[in-house]
C-alpha positions in Angstrom: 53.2 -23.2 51.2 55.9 -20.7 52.8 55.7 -17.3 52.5 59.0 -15.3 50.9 57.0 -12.3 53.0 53.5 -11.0 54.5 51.3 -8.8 53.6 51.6 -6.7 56.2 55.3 -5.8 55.3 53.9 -4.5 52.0 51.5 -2.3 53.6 54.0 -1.1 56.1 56.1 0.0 53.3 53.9 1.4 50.9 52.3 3.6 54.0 56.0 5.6 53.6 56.4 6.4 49.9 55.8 10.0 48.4 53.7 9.8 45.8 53.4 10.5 42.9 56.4 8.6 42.1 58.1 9.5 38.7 60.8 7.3 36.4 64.0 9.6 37.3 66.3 9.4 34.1 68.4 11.1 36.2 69.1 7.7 38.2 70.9 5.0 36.6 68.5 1.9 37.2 65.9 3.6 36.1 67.5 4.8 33.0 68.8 1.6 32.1 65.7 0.1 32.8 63.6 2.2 31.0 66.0 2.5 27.6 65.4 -1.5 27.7 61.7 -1.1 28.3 61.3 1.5 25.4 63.5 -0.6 23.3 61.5 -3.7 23.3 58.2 -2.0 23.5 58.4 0.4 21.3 56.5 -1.1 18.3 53.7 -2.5 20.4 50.4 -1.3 20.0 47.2 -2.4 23.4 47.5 -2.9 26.7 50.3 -3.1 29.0 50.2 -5.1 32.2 52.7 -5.0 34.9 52.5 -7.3 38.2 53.5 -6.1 41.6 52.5 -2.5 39.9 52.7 0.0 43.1 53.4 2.9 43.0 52.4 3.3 39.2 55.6 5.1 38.1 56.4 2.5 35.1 52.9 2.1 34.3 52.5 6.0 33.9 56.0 6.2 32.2 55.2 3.4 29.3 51.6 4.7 29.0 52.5 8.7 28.4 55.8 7.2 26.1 54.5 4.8 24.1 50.5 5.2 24.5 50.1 2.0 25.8 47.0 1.5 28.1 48.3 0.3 31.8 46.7 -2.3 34.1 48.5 -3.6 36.7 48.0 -6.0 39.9 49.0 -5.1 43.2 49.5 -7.9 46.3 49.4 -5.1 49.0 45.8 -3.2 49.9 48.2 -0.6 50.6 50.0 -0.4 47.6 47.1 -0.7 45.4 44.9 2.2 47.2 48.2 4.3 47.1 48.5 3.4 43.3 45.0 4.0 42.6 44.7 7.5 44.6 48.0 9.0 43.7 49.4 7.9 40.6 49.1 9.0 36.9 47.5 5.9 36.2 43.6 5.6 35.8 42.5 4.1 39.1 39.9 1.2 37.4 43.2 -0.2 35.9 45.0 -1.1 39.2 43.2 -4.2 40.7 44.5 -6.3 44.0 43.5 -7.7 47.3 43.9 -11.4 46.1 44.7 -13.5 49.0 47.4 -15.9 47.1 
């Protein structure tokens, strides 16, 4: 199988990002995303699970707006240690390290 990208490009880039990392309403995708996101959640009730989950910002968003509880998966080691140390999110819910 070909790779779209390595794992070490992941954990080159997630080495650079300030965490935490917040949903900024202020900037147009992620207002846009999040109005969708709140829309079609917004009656759900459980668990929310989000793929590719570093650095945590949506996972905390959806969780503090619509009390969902967040687990997410994470490819890179580096993104899911970064997720799991720095982010809002409870660090048990952010698993990874799956060699796909």
């Amino acid at each position: 199988m070909d790779r779209l990208t390595e794992d070490t490009f992941w954990d080159r880039y997630w080495e650079n990002v300030t965490i935490p990392s917040c949903v900024d309403l202020k900037f147009s995708f992620d207002r846009c995303l999040a109005k969708v996101l709140l829309e079609q959640l917004k009656d759900k009730r459980g668990d929310l699970f989000e793929v590719g989950c570093a650095p945590g910002r949506w996972l905390a968003f959806l969780s503090e707006c619509l009390g969902l509880a967040p687990h997410g998966i994470e490819y890179s080691s580096a993104g899911k240690e970064l997720t799991k140390k720095k982010s809002r999110v409870p660090p048990a819910s952010v698993v990874g390290d799956h060699k796909w």
